[in-house]
MARDOTI-617538 format. One line per field, with one value per residue (C-alpha): x, y, z; residue number from 0. Coordinates in steps of 0.2 Angstrom, whole numbers, plus 5000, padded with zeros to 4 digits. Example, Ala and Ser with C-alpha at 12.3 -4.5 7.8 and 13.67 -1.06 7.14 Angstrom:
2
X	5062|5068
Y	4978|4995
Z	5039|5036
pos	0|1
// end
This chain:
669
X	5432|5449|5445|5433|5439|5453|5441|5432|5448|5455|5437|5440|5458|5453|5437|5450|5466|5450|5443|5462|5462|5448|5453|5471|5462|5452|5466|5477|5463|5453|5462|5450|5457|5469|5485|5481|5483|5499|5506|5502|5512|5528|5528|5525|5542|5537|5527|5530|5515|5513|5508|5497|5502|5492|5482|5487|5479|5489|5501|5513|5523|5542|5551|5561|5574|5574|5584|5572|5576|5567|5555|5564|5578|5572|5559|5574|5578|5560|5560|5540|5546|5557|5542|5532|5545|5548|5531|5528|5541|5538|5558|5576|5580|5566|5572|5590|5583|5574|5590|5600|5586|5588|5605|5609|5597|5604|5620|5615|5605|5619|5631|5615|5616|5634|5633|5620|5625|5643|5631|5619|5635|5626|5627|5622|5608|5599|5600|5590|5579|5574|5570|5559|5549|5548|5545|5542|5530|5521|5518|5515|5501|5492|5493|5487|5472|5466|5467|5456|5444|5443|5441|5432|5427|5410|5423|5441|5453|5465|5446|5443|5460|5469|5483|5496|5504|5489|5484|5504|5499|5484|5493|5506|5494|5491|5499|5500|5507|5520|5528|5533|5541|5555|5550|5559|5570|5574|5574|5589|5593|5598|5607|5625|5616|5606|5623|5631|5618|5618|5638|5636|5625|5626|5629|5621|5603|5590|5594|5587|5586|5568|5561|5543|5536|5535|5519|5526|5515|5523|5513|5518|5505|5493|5476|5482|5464|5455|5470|5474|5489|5491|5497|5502|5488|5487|5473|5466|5458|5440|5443|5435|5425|5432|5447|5453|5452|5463|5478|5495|5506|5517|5502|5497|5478|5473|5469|5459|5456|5452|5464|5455|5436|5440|5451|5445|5445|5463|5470|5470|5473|5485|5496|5504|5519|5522|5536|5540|5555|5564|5561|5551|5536|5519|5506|5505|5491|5495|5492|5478|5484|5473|5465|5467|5458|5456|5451|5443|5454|5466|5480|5488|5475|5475|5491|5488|5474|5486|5499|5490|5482|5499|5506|5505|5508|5493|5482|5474|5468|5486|5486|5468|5462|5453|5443|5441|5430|5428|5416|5415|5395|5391|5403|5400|5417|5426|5440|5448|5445|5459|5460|5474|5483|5487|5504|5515|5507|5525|5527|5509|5512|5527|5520|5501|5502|5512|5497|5481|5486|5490|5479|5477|5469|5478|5469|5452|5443|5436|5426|5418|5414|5398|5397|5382|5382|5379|5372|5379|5364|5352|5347|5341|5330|5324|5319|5310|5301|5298|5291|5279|5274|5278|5285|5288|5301|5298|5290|5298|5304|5307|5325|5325|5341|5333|5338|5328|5314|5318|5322|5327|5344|5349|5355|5373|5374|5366|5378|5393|5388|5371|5364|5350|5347|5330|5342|5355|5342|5330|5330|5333|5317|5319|5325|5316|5323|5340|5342|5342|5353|5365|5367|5365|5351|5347|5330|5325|5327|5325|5307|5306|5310|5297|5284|5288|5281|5293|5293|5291|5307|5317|5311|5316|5335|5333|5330|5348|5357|5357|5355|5362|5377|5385|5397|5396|5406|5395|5407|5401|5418|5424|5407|5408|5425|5416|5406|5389|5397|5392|5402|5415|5407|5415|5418|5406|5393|5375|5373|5356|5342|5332|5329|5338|5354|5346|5349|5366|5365|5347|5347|5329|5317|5303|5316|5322|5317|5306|5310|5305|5295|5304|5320|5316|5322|5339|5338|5333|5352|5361|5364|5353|5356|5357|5375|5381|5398|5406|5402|5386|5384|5393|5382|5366|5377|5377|5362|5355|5370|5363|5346|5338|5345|5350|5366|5378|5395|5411|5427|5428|5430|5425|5408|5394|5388|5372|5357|5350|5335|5324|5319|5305|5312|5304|5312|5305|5313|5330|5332|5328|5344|5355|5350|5355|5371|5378|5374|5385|5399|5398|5388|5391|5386|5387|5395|5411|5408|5425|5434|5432|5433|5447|5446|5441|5431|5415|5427|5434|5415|5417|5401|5403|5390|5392|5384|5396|5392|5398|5393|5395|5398|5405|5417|5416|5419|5412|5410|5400|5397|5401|5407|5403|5409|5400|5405|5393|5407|5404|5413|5404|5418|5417|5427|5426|5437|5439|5439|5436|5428|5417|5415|5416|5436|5442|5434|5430|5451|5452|5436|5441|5460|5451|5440|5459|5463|5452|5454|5472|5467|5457|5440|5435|5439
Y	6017|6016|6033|6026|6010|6022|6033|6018|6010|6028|6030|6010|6013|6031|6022|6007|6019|6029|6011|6010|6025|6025|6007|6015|6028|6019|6005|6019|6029|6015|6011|5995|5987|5974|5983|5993|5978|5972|5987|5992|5971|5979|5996|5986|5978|5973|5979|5982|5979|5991|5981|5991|6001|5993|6004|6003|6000|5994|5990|5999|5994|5993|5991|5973|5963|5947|5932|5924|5905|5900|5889|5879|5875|5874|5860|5850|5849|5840|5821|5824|5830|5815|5802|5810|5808|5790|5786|5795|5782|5761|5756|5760|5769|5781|5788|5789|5800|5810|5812|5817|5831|5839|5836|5852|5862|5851|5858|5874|5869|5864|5879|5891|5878|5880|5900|5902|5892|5903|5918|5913|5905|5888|5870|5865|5852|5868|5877|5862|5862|5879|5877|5864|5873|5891|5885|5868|5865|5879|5875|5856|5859|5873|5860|5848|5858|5862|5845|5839|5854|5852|5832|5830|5847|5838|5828|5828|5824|5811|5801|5801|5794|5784|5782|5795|5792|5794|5811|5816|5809|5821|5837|5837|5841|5857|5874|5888|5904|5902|5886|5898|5914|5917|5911|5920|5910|5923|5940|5951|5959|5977|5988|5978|5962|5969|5973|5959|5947|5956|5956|5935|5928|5942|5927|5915|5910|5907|5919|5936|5950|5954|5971|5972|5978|5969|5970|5977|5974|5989|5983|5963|5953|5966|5965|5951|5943|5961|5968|5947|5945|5945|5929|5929|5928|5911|5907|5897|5915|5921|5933|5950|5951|5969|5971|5983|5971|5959|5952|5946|5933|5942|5952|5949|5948|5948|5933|5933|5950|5965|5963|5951|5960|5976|5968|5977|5993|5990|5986|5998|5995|5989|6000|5996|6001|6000|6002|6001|5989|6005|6006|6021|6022|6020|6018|6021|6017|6024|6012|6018|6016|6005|6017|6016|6009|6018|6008|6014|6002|6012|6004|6009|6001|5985|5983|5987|5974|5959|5965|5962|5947|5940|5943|5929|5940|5950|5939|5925|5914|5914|5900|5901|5906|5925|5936|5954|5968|5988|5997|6017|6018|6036|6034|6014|6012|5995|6000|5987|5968|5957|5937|5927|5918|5928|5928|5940|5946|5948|5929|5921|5916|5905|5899|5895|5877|5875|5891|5882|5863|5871|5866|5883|5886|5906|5908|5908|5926|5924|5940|5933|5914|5908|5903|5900|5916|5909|5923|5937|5934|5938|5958|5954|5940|5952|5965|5953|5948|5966|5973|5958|5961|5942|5951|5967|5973|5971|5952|5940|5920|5911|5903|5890|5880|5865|5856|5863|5851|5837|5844|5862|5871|5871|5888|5892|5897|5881|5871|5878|5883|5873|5891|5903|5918|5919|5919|5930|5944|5942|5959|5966|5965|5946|5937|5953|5957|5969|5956|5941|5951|5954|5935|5929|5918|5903|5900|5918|5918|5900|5903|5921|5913|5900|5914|5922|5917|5907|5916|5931|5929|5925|5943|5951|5942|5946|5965|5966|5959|5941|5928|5938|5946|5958|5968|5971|5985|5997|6011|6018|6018|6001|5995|6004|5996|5979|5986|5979|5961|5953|5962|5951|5949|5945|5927|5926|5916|5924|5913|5904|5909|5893|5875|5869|5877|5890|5888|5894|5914|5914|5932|5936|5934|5926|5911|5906|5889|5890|5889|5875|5880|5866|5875|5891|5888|5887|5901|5910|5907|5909|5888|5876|5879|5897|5904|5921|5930|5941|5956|5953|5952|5970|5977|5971|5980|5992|5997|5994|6007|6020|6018|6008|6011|5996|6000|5989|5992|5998|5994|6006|6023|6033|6022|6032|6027|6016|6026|6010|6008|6011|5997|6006|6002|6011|6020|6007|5995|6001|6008|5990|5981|5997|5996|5975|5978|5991|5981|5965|5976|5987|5978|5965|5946|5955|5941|5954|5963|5953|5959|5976|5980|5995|6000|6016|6018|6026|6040|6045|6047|6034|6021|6002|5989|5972|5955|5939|5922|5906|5890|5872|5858|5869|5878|5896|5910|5929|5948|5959|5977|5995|6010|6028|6044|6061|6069|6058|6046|6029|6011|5992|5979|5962|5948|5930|5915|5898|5884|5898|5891|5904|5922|5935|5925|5923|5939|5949|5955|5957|5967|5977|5981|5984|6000|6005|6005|6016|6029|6029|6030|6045|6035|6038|6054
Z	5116|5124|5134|5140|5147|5153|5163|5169|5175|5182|5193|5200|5207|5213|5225|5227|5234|5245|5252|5259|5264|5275|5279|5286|5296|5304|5311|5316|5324|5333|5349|5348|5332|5329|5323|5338|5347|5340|5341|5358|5361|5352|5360|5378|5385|5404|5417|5435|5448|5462|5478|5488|5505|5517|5530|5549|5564|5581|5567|5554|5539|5536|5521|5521|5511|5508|5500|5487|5479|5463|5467|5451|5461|5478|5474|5470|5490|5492|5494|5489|5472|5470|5476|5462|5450|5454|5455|5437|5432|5425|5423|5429|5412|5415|5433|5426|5412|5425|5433|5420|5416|5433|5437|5431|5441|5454|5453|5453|5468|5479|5475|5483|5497|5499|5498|5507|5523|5520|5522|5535|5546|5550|5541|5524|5531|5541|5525|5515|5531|5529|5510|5514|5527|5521|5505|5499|5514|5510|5491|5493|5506|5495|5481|5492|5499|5481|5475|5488|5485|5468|5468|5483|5487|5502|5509|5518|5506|5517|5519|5501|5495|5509|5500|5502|5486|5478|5485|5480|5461|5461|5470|5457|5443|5451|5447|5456|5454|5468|5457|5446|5456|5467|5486|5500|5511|5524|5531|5526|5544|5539|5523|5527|5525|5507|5499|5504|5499|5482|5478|5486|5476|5460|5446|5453|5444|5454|5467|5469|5484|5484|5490|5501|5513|5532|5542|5561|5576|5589|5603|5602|5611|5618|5608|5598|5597|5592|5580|5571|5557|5541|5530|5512|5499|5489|5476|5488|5498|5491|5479|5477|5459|5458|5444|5457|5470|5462|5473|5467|5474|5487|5493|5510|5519|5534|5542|5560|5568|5562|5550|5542|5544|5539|5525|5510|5518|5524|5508|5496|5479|5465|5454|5439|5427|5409|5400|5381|5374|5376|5394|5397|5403|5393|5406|5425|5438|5453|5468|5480|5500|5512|5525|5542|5555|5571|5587|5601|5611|5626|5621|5635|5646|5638|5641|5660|5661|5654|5664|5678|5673|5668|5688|5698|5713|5708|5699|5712|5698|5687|5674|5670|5656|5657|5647|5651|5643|5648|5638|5642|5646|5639|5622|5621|5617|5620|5630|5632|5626|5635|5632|5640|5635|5620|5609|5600|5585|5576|5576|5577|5558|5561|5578|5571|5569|5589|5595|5585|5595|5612|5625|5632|5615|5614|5599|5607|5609|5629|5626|5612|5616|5626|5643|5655|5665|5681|5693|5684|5674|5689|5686|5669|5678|5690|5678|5669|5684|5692|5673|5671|5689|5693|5712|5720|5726|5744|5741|5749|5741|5759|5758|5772|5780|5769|5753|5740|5732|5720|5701|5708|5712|5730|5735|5738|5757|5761|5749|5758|5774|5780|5782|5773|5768|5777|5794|5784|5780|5797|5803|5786|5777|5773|5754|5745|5728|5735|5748|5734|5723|5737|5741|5725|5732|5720|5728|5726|5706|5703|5708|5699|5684|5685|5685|5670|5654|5643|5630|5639|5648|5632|5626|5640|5637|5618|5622|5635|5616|5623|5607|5594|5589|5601|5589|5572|5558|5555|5549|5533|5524|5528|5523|5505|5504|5502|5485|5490|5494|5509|5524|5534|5554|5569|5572|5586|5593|5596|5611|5616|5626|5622|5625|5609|5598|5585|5567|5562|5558|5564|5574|5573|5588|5580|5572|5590|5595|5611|5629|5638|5655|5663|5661|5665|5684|5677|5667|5685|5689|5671|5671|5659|5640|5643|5634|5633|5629|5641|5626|5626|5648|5645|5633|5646|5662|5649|5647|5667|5669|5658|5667|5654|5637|5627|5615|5606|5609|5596|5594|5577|5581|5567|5568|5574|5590|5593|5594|5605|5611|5627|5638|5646|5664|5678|5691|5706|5695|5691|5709|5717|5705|5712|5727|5726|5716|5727|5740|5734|5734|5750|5764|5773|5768|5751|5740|5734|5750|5756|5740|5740|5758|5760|5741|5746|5730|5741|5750|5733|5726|5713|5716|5711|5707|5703|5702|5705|5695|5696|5687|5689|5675|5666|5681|5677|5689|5682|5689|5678|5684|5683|5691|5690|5697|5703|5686|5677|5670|5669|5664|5664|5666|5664|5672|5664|5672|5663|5679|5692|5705|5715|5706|5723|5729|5709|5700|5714|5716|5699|5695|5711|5703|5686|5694|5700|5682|5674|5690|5684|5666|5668|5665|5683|5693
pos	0|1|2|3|4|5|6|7|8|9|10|11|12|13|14|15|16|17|18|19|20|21|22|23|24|25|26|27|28|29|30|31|32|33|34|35|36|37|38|39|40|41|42|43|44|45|46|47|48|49|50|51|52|53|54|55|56|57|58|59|60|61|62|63|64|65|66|67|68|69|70|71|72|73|74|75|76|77|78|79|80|81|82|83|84|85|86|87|88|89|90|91|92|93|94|95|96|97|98|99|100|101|102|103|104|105|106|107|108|109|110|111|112|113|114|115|116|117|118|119|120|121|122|123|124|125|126|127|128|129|130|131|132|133|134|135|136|137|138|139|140|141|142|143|144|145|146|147|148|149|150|151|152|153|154|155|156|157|158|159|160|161|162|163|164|165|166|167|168|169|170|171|172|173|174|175|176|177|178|179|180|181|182|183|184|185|186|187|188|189|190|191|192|193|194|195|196|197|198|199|200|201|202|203|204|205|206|207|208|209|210|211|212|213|214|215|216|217|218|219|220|221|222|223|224|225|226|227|228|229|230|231|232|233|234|235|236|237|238|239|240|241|242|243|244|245|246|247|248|249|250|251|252|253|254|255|256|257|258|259|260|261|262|263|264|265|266|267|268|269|270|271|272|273|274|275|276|277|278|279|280|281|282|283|284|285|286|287|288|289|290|291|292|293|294|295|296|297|298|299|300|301|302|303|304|305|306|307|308|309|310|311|312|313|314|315|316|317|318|319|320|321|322|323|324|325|326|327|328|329|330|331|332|333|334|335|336|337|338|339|340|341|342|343|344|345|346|347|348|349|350|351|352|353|354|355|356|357|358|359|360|361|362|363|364|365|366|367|368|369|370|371|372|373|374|375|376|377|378|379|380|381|382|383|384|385|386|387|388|389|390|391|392|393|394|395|396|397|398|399|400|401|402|403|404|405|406|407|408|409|410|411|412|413|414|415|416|417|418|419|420|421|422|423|424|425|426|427|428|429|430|431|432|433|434|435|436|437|438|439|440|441|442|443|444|445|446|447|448|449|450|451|452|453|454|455|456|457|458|459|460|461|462|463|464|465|466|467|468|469|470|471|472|473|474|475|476|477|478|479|480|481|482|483|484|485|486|487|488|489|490|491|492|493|494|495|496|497|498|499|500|501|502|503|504|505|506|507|508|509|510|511|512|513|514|515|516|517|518|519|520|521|522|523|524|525|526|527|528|529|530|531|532|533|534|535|536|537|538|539|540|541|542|543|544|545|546|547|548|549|550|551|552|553|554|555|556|557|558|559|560|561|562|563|564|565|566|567|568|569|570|571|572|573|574|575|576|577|578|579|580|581|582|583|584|585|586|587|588|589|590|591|592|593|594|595|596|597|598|599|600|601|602|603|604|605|606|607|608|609|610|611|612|613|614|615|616|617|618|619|620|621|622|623|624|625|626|627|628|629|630|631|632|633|634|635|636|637|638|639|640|641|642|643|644|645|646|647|648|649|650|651|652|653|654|655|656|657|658|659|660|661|662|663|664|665|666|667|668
// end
C-alpha cells in the first residue's frame, strides 16, 4: 500500500516539476510575456531620440549650440506664474507658503541670471527679458491657445471668457511637454563660446548647452514666399497618424512655403537609442533623412527680378507692392515667382508678429492672390468670341469719340484723351479684332463679351485654368510621403469666373454658380466679379504661346510635366491674337508701343507679345505676355502692380527689363 501511495505521489511531482518547466520556457522564450517585460525595463537605462536630418531645398542645415534654462526655473521670471499662484491663493499665510516653496528655485534663478548676464556682457533686466520672450511667452500662449480650443474650441477664447484672469486660471491646467524640458535662451556663436558656456555654468542645475541642428537659408530673402520657414513643433500642430511620423519637442516643421507642403516628404524620420543600465546599447533605429526638394526656380534669376524690383532708379513704380511670375513655355517650368515686399528667411520667425501686422502685408504671395485682370484678360475674350463665331476677325465694333451708353464701360482713349479708336484705326481696317487688341479698346470687348453665351464664356475661361487652382504637387514621391493622407495644397485662391463667390474648394465646372448676362460686359474687360492670380494669367499666356495647348505650371522639378490639353484653336484664330499682341508692343498707338521702343528685341530675333491691363476700384496695373526666339525657345511673364495706375507706363518698363533678363539668363538667344 505505501508503494503505492509512493508511486502515485512520485508521478504527481514529476507532471508538477514538468508544468514548471514548460511554464519557465515559455516566459523565457516569449518575447510577449511579462517577465519579458520586466526584464526588458531592468536591462533598459535610457534612451536617446535621434531627431531627423531634414531634407533641403533653397535651404541647408548646420549644426548649432545653444544655452538651455529649465523651464522649472525660468517660469519663475514670469509675473503670469506669480498672478496664477496668488490667484490660487484665499489668505496671506497661503502666498507666504508659496513662497517659501519656491524660494529655493528662486535662488538658483537669480544666480543663472547673474551668470548668464556675466556671459552675454549685458544687464541682469535684459537677461530676465529674454527669458520671458524666448521662453515664457512662448509656453504661456501655447497654453493659452489649447485652453481655448479645448473649452471653446467654435469660438475665440478672449470672447468666451472676458476675464483675463480667468483665461490664465484655465491655461494653467494645461501641460505640455515644453513645461517639462530645458528651453533654449540663446544661440552659442561659435566652438570658443560652447566651451565656455560649458566650464561657466558646469555646476549650475538647470542649465545645459544643448546640441541641434539650425535651419540656414543661404539665399536670405529671394523666394522667401515660394521656399517659407520652419518653426518649432508644439502639440498644438496636426499630427501624422504614422508611428514613424511622430515628432518630438525640439523637432522643427515647416510652417508656410514649400516647407510646410512638402513637409512629410522633407522630414525624414526618427531614430532612437537604447541603452542597458550598463550603458551599452540594446536597440538602435537608425533615423531616415528628409529628401530633398528640387525647384525648378533659377535662383539666380529670381534674385535679378527683386533686384530690380527693389531699384528705385530702375523700377518706376518703387514702393508698390509687385508680383512677378516667368514660366519657360516648352518645360513649364516656373522660373521665377517674385513678390515684394519679401523678408529674410533667416529671421521671418522672430519678425513674424512685426511681418504678419505690417501694412505692406510681406507675407502675402502676389503671384498667388486674385485680382480683376483688367485687359490682360482680353485674348481669352477674343478667343471665346472668334471660336463661337460671335465676330470675325476683320469685323468691325465702331468706337466713336462719344460716351458709351448708360450701364457700359467707356473706353480708354476717350476717357483720357476725348479721342476713338475708329479715328485711331481709319485707314487701318478699322476697331477689328488686331486693332482692338492693340488699343485695348473697351467698347470693342465690352460688346464681344455681350454676344457670348454666359455660360459659354465661363467655359472658355475655365479651359485657360481660370476658377481653379493654378499649381498643385504632383510629384510621385512627395505624394507617397503623405501615406494615403490628404496632400497639403498651395494656399491659393481658385479665383471667380462667376456672378457670385463659389463654394469654398468647389473646383469642378458644373458646381460654379452662374454668370450673370448682365455682367458679362465687364468680364469683356477683366472687371466685374471676374478674379484671377497672376499664376493663373500665366498659365492662359501659356498655353496661347504654345499654339493652343493648355498645361499647368511646376515649381517641383522632378514632377513630370503636364501632359495638358488641346484647346482646338484654329490657326485664323491664333494668328489674329498674334497678330494684336505683337502689335501692342511694336506699332505705334500700340498701348506698350511707348515702352518698348529701342529695346531692340526685333533686330536680335527675339519676338515679344503682350497685352497691358489696368483696373479701376480696385487700382491695379498688369503686363501678361511672352517672348520667343528663332531657336523655338519661349517664356510667358507676367507683371502684377498693387495701386499701379495704367499697365503700358507702370508694367510695360518692367515687363520690357524682364525679356532682358531672361536673354541674359540664356532663356532667350
Amino acid at each position: 500500500m505505501s508503494n503505492k501511495r509512493l508511486k502515485i505521489f512520485a508521478i504527481f511531482c514529476t507532471l508538477f516539476a514538468g508544468v514548471c518547466i514548460i511554464r519557465l520556457a515559455y516566459i523565457q522564450l516569449n518575447p510577449h510575456s511579462a517577465w519579458q517585460s520586466q526584464l526588458e525595463k531592468i536591462r533598459t537605462g535610457k534612451s536617446t531620440e535621434l531627431n531627423p536630418l531634414r531634407g533641403k531645398i533653397l535651404a541647408t542645415n548646420e549644426a548649432c549650440f545653444t544655452l538651455g534654462i529649465d523651464y522649472r526655473f525660468a517660469r519663475l521670471a514670469d509675473r503670469r506664474f506669480w498672478q496664477v499662484q496668488s490667484l490660487k491663493c484665499s489668505s496671506e499665510a497661503e502666498r507666504e507658503k508659496i513662497k517659501a516653496k519656491f524660494q529655493q528655485d528662486y535662488s538658483t534663478l537669480n544666480e543663472i541670471i547673474a551668470l548668464c548676464a556675466e556671459f552675454k556682457k549685458c544687464t541682469p533686466e535684459q537677461i530676465t527679458e529674454q527669458i520671458n520672450k524666448q521662453i515664457n511667452d512662448h509656453i504661456w500662449e501655447l497654453r493659452l491657445y489649447l485652453a481655448g480650443k479645448r473649452k471653446f474650441p467654435n469660438q475665440e477664447f478672449e470672447q468666451a471668457v472676458s476675464d483675463a484672469n480667468e483665461r490664465l486660471l484655465a491655461a494653467s491646467e494645461i501641460d505640455i511637454p515644453e513645461m517639462h524640458q530645458s528651453m533654449p535662451l540663446f544661440k552659442l556663436e561659435n566652438e570658443d563660446e560652447v566651451l565656455a558656456a560649458q566650464l561657466k555654468f558646469i555646476d549650475i542645475d538647470g542649465v545645459e548647452v544643448q546640441p541641434g541642428s539650425e535651419r540656414i537659408y543661404p539665399y536670405k530673402d529671394s523666394a522667401s514666399l515660394v521656399i517659407g520657414w520652419v518653426k518649432p513643433w508644439n502639440s498644438t500642430d496636426q499630427q501624422n497618424s504614422d508611428e514613424d511620423d511622430k515628432y518630438s519637442p525640439g523637432d522643427m516643421t515647416g510652417f508656410c512655403g514649400i516647407e510646410y507642403v512638402c513637409e512629410p516628404y522633407l522630414k525624414g524620420r526618427q531614430g532612437k537609442i537604447v541603452y542597458s543600465i550598463d550603458n551599452e546599447v540594446v536597440n538602435r533605429t537608425e533615423r531616415v533623412p528628409g529628401g530633398n526638394v528640387k525647384l525648378t526656380i533659377d535662383i539666380d534669376l529670381q534674385k535679378k527680378t527683386e533686384d530690380l524690383l527693389k531699384n528705385p532708379n530702375l523700377n518706376p513704380v518703387f514702393g508698390k507692392a509687385i508680383g512677378i511670375v516667368i514660366i519657360d513655355v516648352n518645360s513649364t517650368d516656373i522660373l521665377t515667382m517674385a513678390s515684394i515686399p519679401n523678408f529674410d528667411l533667416n529671421t521671418a520667425r522672430q519678425d513674424y508678429s512685426k511681418l504678419l501686422k505690417s501694412e505692406n502685408q510681406p507675407l502675402l504671395n502676389r503671384v498667388l492672390n486674385t485680382y480683376p485682370p483688367g485687359s490682360s484678360a482680353k485674348p481669352f475674350i477674343l478667343t471665346a468670341g472668334l471660336s463661337d463665331k460671335k465676330i470675325t476677325p476683320g469685323e468691325v465694333i465702331s468706337c466713336p469719340a462719344a460716351s458709351a451708353p448708360t450701364g457700359w464701360p467707356n473706353c480708354m482713349i476717350f476717357r483720357t484723351q476725348n479721342g476713338s479708336h475708329d479715328q485711331l484705326w481709319e485707314y487701318e481696317g478699322g476697331n477689328n479684332a488686331r486693332n482692338a487688341l492693340r488699343g485695348s479698346c473697351n467698347i470693342y470687348f465690352s460688346r464681344l463679351a455681350s454676344r457670348v453665351e454666359p455660360e459659354t464664356l465661363q467655359h472658355w475661361l475655365y479651359k485657360f485654368g481660370f476658377g481653379q487652382p493654378a499649381l498643385e504637387i504632383k510629384d510621385p514621391a512627395i505624394i507617397d510621403s503623405f501615406r494615403d493622407r490628404p496632400v497639403r495644397k498651395f494656399p491659393q485662391p481658385n479665383g471667380i469666373i462667376s456672378s457670385s463667390i463659389p463654394k469654398a474648394g468647389n473646383t469642378e465646372f458644373e458646381n460654379l454658380p452662374p454668370l450673370d448676362p448682365e455682367e458679362r460686359k465687364f468680364f469683356g474687360i477683366g472687371q466685374g466679379n471676374f478674379r484671377a492670380t497672376p499664376l493663373q494669367v500665366a498659365n492662359a499666356f501659356a498655353a496661347i504661346a504654345r499654339g493652343g495647348i493648355f498645361k499647368y505650371s511646376r515649381i517641383i522639378a522632378t514632377q513630370p510635366a503636364d501632359a495638358g490639353y488641346n484647346l482646338n484653336l484654329s490657326q485664323q484664330t491664333l494668328g489674329t491674337i498674334y497678330d494684336g499682341m505683337h502689335a501692342v508692343i511694336n506699332e505705334a498707338h500700340g498701348t506698350a508701343s511707348a515702352q518698348f521702343a529701342g529695346s531692340g528685341f526685333e533686330a536680335k530675333g527675339i519676338k515679344v507679345y503682350g497685352k497691358t491691363g489696368s483696373t479701376e476700384k480696385p487700382y491695379h496695373a498688369w503686363f501678361a505676355g511672352f517672348a520667343k526666339d528663332s531657336s523655338g525657345k519661349e517664356v510667358v511673364f507676367v507683371v502684377l502692380i498693387e495701386g499701379g495706375q495704367h499697365g503700358g507706363s507702370d508694367a510695360g518698363p518692367l515687363a520690357r527689363d524682364i525679356v532682358s533678363l531672361c536673354i541674359e539668363s540664356g532663356y532667350l538667344k
